[in-house]
Backbone of each chain as ProteinMPNN parsed JSONL, in Angstrom:
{"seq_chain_A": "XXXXXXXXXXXXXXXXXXXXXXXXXXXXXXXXXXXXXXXXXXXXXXXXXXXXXXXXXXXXXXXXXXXXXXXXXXXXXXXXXXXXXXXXXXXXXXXXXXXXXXX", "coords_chain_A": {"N_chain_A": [[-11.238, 8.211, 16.473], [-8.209, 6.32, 15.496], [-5.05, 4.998, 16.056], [-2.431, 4.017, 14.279], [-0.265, 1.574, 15.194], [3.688, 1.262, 13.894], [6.258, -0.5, 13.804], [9.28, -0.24, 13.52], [12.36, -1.17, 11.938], [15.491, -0.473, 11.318], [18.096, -0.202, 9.252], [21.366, -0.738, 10.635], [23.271, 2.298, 10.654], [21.722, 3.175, 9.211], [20.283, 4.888, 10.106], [20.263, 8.279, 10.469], [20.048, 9.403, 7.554], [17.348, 7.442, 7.179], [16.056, 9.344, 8.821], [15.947, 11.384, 7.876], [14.157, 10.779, 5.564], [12.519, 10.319, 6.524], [11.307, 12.539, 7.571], [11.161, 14.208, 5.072], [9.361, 12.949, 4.022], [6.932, 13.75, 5.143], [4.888, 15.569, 4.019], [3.717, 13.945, 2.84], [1.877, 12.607, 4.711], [0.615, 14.638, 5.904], [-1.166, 15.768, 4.469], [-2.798, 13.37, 3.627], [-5.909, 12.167, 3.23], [-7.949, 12.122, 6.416], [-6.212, 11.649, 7.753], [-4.889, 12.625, 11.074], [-2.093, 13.475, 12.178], [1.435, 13.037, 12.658], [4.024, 10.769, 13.977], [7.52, 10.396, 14.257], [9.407, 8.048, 16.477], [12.572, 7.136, 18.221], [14.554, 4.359, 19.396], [15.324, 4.67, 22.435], [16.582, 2.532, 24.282], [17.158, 0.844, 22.003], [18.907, 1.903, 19.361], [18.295, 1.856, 16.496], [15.927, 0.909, 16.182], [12.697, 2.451, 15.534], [9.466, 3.589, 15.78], [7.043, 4.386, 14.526], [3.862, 6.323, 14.734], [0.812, 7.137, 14.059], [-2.242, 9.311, 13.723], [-5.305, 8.595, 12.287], [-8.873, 8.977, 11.292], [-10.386, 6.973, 11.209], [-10.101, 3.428, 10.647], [-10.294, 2.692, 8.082], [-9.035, 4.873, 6.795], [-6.636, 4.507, 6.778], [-5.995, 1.865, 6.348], [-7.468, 1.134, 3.393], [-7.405, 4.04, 1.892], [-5.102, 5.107, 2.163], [-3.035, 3.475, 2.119], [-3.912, 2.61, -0.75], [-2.945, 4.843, -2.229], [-1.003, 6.751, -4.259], [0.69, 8.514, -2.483], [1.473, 6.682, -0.767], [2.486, 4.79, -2.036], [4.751, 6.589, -2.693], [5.814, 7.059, 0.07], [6.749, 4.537, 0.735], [9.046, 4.373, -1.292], [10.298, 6.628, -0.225], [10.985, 5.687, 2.453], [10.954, 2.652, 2.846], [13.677, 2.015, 1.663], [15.956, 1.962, 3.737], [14.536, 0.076, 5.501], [15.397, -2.567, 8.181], [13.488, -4.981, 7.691], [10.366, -5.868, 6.965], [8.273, -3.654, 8.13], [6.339, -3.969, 10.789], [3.104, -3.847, 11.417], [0.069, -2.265, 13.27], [-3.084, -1.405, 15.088], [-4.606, 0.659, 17.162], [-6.945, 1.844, 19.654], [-8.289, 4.474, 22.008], [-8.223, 4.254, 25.182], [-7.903, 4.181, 27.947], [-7.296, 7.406, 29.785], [-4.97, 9.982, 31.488], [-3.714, 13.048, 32.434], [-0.817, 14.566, 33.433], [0.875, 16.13, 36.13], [3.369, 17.428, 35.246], [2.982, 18.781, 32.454]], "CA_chain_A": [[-9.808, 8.256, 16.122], [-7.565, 5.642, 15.867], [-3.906, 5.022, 15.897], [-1.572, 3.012, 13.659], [1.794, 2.102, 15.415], [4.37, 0.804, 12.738], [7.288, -1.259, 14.527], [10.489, -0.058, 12.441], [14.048, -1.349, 12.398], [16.322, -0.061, 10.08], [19.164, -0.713, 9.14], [22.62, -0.327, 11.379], [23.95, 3.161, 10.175], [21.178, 4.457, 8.166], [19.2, 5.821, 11.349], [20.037, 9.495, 9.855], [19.335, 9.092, 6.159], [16.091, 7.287, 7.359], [14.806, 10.462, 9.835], [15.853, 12.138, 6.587], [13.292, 10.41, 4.686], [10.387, 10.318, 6.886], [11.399, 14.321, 7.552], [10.794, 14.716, 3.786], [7.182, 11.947, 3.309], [5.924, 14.083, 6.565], [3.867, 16.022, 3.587], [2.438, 13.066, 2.363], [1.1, 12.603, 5.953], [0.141, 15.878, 6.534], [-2.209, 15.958, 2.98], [-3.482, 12.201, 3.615], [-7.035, 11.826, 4.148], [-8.652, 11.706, 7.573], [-4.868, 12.218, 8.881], [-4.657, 14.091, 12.125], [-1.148, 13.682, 12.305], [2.379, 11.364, 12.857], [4.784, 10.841, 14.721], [8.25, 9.366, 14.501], [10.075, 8.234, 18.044], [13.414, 6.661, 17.907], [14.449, 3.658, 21.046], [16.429, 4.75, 24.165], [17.405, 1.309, 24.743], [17.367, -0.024, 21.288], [18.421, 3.472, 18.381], [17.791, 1.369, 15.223], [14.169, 0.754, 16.329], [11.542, 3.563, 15.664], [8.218, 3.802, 16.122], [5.983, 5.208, 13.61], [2.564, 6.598, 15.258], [-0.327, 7.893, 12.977], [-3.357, 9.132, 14.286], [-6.237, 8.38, 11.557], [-10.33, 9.213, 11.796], [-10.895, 5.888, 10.936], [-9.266, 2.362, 10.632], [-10.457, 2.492, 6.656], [-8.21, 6.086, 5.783], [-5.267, 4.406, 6.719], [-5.995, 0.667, 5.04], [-8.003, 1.328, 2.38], [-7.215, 5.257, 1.154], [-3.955, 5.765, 2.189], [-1.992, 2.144, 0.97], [-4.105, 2.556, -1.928], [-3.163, 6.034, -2.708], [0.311, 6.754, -4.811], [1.459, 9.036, -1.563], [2.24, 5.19, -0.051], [4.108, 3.94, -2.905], [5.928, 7.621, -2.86], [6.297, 6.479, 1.325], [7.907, 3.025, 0.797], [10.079, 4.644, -1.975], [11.627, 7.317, 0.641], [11.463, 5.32, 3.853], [11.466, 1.653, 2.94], [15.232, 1.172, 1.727], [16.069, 1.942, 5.09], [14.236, -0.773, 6.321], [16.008, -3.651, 7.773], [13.292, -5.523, 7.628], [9.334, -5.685, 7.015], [7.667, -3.063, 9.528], [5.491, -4.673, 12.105], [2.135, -2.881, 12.092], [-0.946, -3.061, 14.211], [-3.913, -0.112, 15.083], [-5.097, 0.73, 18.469], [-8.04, 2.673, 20.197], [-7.865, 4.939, 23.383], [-9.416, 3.047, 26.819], [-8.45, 5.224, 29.574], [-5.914, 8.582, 29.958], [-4.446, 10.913, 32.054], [-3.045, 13.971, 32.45], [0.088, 14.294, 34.308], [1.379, 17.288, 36.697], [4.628, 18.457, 34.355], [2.909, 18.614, 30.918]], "C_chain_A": [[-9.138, 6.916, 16.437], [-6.224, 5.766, 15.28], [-2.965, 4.014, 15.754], [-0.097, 2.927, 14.372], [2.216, 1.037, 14.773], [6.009, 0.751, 13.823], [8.149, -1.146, 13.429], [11.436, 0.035, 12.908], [14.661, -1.127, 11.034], [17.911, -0.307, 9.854], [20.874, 0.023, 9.659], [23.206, 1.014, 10.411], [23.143, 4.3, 9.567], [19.877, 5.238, 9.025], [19.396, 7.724, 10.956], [19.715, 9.739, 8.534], [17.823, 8.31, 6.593], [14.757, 8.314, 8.31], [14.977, 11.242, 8.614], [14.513, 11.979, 5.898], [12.164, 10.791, 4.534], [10.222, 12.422, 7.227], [10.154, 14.991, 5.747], [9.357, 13.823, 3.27], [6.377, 12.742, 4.737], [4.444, 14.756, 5.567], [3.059, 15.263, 3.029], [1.457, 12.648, 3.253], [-0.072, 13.153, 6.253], [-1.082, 15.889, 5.189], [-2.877, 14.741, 2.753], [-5.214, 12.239, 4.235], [-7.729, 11.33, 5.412], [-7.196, 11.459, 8.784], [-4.991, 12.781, 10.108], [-3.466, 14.25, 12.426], [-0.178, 12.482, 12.944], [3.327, 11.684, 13.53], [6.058, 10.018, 14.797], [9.03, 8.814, 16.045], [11.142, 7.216, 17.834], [13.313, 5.681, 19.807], [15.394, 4.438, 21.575], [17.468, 3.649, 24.105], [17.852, 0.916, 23.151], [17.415, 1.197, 19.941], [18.43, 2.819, 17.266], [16.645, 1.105, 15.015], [13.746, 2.327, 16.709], [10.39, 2.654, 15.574], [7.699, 4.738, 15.527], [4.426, 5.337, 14.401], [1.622, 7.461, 14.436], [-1.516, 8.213, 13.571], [-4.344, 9.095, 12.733], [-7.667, 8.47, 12.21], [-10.729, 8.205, 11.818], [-9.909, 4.561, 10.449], [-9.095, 2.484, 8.648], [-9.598, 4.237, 6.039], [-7.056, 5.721, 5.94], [-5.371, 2.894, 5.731], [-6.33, 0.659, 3.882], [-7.347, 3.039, 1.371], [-5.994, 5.05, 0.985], [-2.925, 4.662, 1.434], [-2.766, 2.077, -0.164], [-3.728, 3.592, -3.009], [-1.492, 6.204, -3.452], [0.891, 7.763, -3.601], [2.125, 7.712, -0.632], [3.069, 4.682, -0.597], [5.477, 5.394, -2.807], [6.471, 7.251, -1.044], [7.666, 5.624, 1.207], [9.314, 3.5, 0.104], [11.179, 5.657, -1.219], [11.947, 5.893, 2.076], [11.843, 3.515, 3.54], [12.859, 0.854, 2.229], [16.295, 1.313, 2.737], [15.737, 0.677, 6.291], [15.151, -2.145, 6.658], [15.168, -5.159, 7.148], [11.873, -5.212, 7.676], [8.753, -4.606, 7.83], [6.424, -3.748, 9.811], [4.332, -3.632, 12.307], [0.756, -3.265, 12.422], [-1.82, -1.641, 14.702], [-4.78, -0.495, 16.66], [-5.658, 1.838, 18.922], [-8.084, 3.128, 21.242], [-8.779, 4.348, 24.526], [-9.473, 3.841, 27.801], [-6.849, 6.278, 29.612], [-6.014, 9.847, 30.572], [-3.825, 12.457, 31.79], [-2.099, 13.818, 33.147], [0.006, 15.856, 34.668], [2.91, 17.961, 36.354], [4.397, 18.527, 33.119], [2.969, 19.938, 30.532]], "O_chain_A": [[-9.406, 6.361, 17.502], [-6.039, 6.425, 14.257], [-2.619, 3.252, 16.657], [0.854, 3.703, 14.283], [1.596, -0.025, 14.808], [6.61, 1.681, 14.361], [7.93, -1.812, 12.417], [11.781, 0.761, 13.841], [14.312, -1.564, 9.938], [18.661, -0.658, 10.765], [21.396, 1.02, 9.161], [23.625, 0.654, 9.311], [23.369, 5.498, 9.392], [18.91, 5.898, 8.647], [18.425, 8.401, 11.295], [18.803, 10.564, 8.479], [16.944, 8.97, 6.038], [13.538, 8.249, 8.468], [13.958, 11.853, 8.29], [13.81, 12.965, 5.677], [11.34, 11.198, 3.714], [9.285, 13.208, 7.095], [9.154, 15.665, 5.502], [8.578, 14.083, 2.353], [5.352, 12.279, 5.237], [3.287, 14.633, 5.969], [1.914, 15.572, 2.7], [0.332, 12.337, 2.862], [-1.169, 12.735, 6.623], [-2.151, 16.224, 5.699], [-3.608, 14.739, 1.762], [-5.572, 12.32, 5.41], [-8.077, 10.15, 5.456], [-7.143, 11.226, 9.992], [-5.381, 13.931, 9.906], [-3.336, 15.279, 13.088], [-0.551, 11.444, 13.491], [3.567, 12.871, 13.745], [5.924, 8.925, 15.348], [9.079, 9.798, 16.782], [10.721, 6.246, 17.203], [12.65, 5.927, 20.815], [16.331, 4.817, 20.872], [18.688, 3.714, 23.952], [19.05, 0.65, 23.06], [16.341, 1.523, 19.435], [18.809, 3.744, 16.547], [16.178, 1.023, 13.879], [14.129, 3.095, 17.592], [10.326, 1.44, 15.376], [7.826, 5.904, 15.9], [3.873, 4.26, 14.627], [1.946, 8.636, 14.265], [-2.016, 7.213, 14.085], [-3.798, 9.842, 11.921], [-7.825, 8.155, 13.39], [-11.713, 8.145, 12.555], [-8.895, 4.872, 9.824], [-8.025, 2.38, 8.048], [-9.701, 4.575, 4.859], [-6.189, 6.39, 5.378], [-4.905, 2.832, 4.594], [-5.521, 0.158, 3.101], [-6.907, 2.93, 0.226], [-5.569, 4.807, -0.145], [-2.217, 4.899, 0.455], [-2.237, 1.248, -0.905], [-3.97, 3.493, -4.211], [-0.713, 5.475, -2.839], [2.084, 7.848, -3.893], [3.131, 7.825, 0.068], [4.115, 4.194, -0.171], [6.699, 5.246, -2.843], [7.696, 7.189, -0.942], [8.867, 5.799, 1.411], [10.42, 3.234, 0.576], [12.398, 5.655, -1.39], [13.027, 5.403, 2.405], [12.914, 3.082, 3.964], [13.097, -0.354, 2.203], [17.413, 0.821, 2.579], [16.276, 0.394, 7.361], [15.614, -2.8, 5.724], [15.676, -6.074, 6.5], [11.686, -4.237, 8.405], [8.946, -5.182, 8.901], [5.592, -4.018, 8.945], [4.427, -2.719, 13.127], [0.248, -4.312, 12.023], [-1.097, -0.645, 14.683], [-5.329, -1.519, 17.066], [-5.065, 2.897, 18.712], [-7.899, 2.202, 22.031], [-9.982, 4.092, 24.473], [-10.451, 4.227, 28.442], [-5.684, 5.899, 29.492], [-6.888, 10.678, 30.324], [-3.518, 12.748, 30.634], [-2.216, 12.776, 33.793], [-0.587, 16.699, 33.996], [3.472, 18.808, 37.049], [5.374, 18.382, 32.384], [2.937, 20.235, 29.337]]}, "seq_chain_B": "XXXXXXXXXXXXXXXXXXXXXXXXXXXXXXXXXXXXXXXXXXXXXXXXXXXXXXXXXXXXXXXXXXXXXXXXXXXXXXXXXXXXXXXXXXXXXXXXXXXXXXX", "coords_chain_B": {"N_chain_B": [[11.556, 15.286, 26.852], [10.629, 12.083, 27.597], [9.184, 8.99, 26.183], [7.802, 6.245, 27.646], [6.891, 3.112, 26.589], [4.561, 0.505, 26.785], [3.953, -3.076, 26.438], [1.291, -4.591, 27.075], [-0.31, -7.545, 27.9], [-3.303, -8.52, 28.373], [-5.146, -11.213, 30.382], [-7.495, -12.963, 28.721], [-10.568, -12.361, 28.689], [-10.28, -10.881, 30.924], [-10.405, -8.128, 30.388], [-12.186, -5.94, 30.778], [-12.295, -5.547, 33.555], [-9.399, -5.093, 33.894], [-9.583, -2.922, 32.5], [-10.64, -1.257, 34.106], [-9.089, -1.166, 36.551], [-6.685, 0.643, 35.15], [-7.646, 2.657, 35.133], [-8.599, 3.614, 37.601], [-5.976, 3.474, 38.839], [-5.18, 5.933, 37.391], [-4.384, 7.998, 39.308], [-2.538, 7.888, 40.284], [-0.506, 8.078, 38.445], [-1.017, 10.48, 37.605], [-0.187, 12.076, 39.776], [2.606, 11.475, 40.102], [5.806, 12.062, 39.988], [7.14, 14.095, 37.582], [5.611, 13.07, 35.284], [3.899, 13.304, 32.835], [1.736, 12.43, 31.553], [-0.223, 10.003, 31.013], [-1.496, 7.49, 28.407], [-4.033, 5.013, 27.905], [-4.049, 1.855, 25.548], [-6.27, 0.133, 23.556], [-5.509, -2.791, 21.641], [-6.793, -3.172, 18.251], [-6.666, -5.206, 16.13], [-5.921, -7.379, 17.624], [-7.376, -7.408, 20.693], [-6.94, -8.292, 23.476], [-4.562, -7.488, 23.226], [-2.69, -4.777, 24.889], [-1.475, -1.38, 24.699], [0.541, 0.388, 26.54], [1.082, 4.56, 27.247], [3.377, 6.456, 28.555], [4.448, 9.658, 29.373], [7.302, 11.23, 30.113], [9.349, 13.749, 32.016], [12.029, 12.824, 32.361], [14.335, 9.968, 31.901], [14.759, 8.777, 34.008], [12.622, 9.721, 36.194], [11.197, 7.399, 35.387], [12.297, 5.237, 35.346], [13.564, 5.336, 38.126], [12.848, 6.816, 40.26], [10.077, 6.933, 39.724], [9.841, 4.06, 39.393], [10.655, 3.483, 42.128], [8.826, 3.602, 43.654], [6.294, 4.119, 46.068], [3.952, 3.887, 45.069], [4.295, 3.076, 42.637], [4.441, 0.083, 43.344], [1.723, 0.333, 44.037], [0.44, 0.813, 41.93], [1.247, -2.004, 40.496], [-0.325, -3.407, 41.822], [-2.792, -3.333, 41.711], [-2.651, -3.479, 38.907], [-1.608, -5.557, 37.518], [-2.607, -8.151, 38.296], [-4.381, -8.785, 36.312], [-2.336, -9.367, 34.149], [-0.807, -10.989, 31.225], [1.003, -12.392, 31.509], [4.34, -10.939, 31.724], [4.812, -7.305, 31.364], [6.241, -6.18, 28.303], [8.56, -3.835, 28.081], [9.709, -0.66, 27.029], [11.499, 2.678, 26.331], [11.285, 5.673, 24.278], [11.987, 8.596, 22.191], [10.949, 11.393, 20.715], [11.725, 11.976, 17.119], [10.684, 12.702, 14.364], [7.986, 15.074, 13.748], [4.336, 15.537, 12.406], [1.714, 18.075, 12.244], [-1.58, 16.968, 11.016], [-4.382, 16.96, 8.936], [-7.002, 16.587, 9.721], [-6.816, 16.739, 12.45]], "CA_chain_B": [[10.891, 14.413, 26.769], [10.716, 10.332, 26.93], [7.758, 8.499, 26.263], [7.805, 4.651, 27.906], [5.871, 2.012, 26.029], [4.578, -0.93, 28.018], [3.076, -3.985, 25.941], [0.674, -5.435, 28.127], [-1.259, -8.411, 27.344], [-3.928, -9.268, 29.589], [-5.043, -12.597, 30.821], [-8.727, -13.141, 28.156], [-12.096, -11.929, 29.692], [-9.948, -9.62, 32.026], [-10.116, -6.887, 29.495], [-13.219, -4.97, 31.245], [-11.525, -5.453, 34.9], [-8.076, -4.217, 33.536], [-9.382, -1.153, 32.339], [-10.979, -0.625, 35.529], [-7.822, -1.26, 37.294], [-5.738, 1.613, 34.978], [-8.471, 3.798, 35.564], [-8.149, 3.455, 39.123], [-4.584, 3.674, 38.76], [-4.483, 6.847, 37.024], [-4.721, 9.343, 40.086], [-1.236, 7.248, 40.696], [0.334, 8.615, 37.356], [-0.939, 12.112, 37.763], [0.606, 12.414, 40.98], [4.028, 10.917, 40.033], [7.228, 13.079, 39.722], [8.098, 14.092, 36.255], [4.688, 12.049, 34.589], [3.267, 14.479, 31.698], [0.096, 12.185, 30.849], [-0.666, 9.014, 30.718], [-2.854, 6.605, 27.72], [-3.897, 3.065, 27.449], [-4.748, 2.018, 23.933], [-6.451, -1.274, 23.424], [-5.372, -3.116, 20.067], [-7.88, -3.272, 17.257], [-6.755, -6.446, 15.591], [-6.166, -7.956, 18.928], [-8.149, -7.16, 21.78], [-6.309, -8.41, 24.871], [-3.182, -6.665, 24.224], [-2.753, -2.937, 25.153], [-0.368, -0.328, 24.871], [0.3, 1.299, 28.135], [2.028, 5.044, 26.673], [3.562, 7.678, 29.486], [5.087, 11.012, 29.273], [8.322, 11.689, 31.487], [10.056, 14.638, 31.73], [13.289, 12.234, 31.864], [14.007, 8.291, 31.813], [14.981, 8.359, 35.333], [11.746, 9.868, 36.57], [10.204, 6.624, 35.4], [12.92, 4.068, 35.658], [14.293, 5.143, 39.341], [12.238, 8.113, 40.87], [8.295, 5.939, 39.726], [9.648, 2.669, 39.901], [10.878, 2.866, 43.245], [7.76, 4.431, 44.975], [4.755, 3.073, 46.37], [2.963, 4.467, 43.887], [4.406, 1.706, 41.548], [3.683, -1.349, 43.881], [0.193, -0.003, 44.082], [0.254, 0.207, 40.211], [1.503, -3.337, 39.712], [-1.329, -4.309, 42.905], [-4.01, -3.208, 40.53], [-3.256, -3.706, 37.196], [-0.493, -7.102, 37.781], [-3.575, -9.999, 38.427], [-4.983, -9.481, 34.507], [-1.19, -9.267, 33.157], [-0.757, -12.957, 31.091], [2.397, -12.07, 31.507], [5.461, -9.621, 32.344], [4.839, -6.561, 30.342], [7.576, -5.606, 27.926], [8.663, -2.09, 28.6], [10.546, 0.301, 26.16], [11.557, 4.132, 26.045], [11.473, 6.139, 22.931], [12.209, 9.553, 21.951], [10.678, 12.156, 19.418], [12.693, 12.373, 15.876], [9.969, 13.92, 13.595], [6.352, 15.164, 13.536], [3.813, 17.016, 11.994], [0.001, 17.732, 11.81], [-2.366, 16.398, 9.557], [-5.264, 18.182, 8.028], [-8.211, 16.586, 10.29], [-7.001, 17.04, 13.643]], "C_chain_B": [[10.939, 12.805, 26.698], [9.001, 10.029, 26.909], [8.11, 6.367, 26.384], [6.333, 3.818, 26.92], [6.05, 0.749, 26.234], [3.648, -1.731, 26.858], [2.854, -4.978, 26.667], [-0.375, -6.458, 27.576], [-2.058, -9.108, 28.053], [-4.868, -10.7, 29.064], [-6.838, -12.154, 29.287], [-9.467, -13.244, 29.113], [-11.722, -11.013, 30.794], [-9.979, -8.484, 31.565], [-10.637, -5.769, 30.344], [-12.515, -4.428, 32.525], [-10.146, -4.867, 34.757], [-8.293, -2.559, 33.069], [-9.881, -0.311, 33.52], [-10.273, -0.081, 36.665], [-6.795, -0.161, 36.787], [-6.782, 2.623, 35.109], [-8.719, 3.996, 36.854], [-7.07, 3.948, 39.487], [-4.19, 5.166, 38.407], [-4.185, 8.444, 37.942], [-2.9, 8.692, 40.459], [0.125, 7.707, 39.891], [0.242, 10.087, 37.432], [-0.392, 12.526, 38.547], [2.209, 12.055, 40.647], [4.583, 12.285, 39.236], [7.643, 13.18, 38.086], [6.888, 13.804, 35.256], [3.941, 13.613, 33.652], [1.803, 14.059, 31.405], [0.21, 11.039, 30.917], [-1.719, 8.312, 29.655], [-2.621, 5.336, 27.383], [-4.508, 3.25, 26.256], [-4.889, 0.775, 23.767], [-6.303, -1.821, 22.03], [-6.731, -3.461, 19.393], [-7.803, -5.011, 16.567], [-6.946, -7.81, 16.76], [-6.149, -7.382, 20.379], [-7.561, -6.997, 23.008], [-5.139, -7.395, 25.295], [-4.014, -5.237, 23.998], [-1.268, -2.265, 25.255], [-0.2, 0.619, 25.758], [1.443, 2.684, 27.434], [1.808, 6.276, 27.98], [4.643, 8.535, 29.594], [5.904, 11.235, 30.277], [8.963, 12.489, 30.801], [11.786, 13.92, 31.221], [13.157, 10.631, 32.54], [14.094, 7.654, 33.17], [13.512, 8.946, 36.585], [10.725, 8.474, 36.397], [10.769, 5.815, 36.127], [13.351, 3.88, 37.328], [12.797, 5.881, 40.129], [10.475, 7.115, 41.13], [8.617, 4.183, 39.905], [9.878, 1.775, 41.445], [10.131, 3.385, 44.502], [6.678, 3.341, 45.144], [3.962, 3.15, 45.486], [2.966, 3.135, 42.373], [4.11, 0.31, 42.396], [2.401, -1.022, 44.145], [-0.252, -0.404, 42.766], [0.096, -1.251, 40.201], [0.016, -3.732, 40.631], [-2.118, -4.265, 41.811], [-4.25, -3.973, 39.365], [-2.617, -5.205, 36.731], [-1.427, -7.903, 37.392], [-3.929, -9.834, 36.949], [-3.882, -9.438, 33.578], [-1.233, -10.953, 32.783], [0.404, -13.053, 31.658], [3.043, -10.648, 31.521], [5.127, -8.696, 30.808], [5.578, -6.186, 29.802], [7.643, -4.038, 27.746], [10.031, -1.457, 27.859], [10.642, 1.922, 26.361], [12.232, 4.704, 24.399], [11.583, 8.223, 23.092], [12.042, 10.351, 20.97], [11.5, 12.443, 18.559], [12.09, 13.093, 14.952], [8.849, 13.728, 14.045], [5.502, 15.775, 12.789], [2.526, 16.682, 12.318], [-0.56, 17.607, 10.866], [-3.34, 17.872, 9.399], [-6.613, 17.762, 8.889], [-8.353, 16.299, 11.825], [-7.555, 17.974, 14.49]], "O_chain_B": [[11.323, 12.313, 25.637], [8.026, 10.596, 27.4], [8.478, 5.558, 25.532], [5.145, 4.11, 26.788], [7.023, 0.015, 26.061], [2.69, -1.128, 26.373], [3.577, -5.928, 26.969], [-1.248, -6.065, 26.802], [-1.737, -10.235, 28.429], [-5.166, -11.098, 27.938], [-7.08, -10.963, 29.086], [-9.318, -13.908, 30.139], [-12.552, -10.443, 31.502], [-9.556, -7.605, 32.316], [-9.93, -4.816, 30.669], [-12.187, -3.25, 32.67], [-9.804, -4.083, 35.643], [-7.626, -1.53, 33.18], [-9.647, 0.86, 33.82], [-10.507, 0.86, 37.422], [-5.97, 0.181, 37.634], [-6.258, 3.732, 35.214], [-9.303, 5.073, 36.972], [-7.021, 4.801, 40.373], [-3.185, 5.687, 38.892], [-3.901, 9.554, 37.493], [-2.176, 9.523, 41.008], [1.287, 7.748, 40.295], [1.218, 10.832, 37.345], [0.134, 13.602, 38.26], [2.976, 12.755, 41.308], [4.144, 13.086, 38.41], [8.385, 12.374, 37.525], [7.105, 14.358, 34.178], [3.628, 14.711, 34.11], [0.883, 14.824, 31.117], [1.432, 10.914, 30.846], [-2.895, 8.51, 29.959], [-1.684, 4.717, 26.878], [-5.194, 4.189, 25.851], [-3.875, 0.077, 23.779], [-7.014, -1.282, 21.182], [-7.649, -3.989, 20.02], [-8.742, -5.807, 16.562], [-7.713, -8.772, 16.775], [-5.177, -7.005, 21.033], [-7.555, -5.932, 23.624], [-4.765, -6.837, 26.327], [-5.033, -4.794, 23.467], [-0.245, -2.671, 25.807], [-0.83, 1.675, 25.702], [2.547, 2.286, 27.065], [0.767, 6.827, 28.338], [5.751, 8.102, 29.911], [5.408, 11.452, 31.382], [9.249, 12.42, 29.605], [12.494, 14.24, 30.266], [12.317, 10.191, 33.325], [13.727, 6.529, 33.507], [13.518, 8.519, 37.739], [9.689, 8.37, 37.053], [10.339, 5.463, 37.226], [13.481, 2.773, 37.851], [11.826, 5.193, 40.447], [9.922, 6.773, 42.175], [7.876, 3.325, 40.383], [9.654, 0.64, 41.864], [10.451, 3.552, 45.679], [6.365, 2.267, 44.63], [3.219, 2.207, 45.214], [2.15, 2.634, 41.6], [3.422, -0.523, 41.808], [1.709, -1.967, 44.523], [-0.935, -1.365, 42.412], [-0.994, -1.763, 39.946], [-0.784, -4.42, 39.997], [-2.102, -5.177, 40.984], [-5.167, -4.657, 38.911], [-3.05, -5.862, 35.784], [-1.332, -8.445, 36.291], [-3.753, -10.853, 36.282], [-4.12, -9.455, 32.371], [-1.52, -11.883, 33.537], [0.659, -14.023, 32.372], [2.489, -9.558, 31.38], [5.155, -9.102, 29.646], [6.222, -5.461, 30.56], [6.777, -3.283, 27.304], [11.184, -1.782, 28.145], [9.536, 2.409, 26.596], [13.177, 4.331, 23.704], [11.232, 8.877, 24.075], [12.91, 10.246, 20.104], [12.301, 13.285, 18.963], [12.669, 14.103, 14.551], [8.469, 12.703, 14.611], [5.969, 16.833, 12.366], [2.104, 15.56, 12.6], [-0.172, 18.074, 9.795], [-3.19, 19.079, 9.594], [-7.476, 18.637, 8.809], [-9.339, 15.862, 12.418], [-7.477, 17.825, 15.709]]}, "name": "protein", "num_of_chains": 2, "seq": "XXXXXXXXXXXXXXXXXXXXXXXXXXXXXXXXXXXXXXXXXXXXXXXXXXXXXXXXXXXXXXXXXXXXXXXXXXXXXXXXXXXXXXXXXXXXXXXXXXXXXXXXXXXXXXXXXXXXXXXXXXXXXXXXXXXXXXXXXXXXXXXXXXXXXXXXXXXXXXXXXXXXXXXXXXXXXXXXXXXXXXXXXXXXXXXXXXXXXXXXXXXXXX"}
């Protein structure tokens, strides 16, 4: 498994029309090959920055299938006129994890 | 729920010794007040950095409650010497999710 996180800033105001969006492309997610599932997370410190998290079976169902697949261009078309600006993305592999004592 | 995200970028060739050091560390997170889980996630494109991601019940369980215990100056003892540098540290908050199909 690995996991795509997508650095997204959007644009001053349209932080509810853009959870709108990704609310409504969650089924293109959910029906994407080798998907296991996504995650949006808005900042604390900073609420125009989200954080897109994808888990994928493989680095190649998210580069290859999924931006090749017309559920990406139907993506960009809900979520990226929201964007303020490019999203920032980058894929990372688990090393070492915990449990905690309030989960 | 919050979830903190630490971008840590350790020093090159410390990679092995850093994960040694949050795996060491993590009897430090399970024990802490509020802590749901802890995972490091080493980047795919680039290696050094890592994504340090941990589960608090609330922002002050990390920011006041874990940052002002021993438990966090043992943290930094550990895992500090392979930082290149100061890790940048964010909190985020769930807006949507769903599951995929091959989780």
């Amino acid at each position: 498994m690995i996991l795509e996180i997508a650095e997204i800033d959007v644009k001053t105001g349209s932080e509810t029309a853009f959870e709108a969006a990704v609310t409504e492309a969650t089924s293109l997610f959910a029906a994407a090959k080798g998907c296991q599932g996504m995650e949006l997370h808005r900042g604390i410190e900073a609420p125009s920055q989200y954080v897109l998290m994808v888990k994928w079976n493989t680095l190649e169902d998210h580069t290859v299938t999924f931006r090749g697949s017309p559920e990406f261009s139907r993506w960009r078309e809900l979520a990226g006129p929201h964007f303020a600006k490019p999203p920032q993305v980058r894929h990372v592999q688990l090393a070492v994890r915990t449990n905690g004592n309030s989960g």
